[in-house]
C-alpha positions in Angstrom: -39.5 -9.7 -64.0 -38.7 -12.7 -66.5 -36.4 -10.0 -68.6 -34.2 -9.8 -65.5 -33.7 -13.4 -65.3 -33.0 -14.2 -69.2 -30.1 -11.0 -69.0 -28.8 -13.0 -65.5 -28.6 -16.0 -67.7 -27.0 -14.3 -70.3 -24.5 -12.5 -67.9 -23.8 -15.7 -66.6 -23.2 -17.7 -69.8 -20.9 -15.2 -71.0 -18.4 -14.6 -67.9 -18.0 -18.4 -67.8 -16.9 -18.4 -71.8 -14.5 -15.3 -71.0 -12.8 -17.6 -68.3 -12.1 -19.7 -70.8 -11.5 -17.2 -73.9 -8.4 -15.0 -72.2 -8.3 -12.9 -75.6 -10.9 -11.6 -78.8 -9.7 -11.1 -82.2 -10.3 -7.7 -83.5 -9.8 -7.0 -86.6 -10.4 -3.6 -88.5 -8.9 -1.4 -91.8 -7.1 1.5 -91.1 -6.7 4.1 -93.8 -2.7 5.1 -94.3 -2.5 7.2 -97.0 -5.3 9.5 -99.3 -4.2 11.2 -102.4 -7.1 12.9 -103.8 -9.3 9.8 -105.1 -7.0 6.8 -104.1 -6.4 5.8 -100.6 -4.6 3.2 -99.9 -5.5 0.8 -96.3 -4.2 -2.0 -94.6 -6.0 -4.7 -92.3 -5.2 -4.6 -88.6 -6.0 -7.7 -86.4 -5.5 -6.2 -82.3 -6.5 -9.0 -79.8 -8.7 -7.6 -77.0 -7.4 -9.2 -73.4 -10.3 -9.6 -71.1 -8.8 -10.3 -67.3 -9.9 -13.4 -65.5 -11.2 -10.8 -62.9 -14.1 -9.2 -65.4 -15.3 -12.5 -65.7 -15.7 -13.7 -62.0 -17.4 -10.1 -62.2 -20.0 -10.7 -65.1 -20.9 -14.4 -63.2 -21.9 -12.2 -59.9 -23.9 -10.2 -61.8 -25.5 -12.4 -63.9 -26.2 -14.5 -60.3 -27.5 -11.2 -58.9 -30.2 -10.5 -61.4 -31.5 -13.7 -61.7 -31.9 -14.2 -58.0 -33.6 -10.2 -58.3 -35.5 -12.2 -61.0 -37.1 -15.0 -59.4 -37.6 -12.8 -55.9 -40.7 -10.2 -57.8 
């Protein structure tokens, strides 16, 4: 019962910061080359575009669940 409320909350709390963070850094190493024990990598930073949409989204369900929540 309370678990569904604090994950509504949570949904809630993080559809309102993707309104307001439109892209997420992403940053990994990619392997480019291996010749028997050396390999040679390079760092890649991608940027992860979340659309305004998925966040009104993740507020509706974080407002569902808590009003599940509080109903049992």
């Amino acid at each position: 019962m309370r678990w569904l409320t604090v994950f509504g909350v949570i949904l809630i709390v993080a559809g309102i910061a993707s309104l307001f963070v439109n892209a997420l850094p992403f940053h990994h190493r990619e392997e480019v080359a291996k010749i028997g024990p050396l390999t040679a990598s390079r760092d890649e930073e991608t940027d992860i575009y979340v659309p305004p949409y998925a966040g009104i989204i993740i507020v509706a369900a974080g407002a569902t669940l808590v009003v599940v929540g509080r109903r049992k």
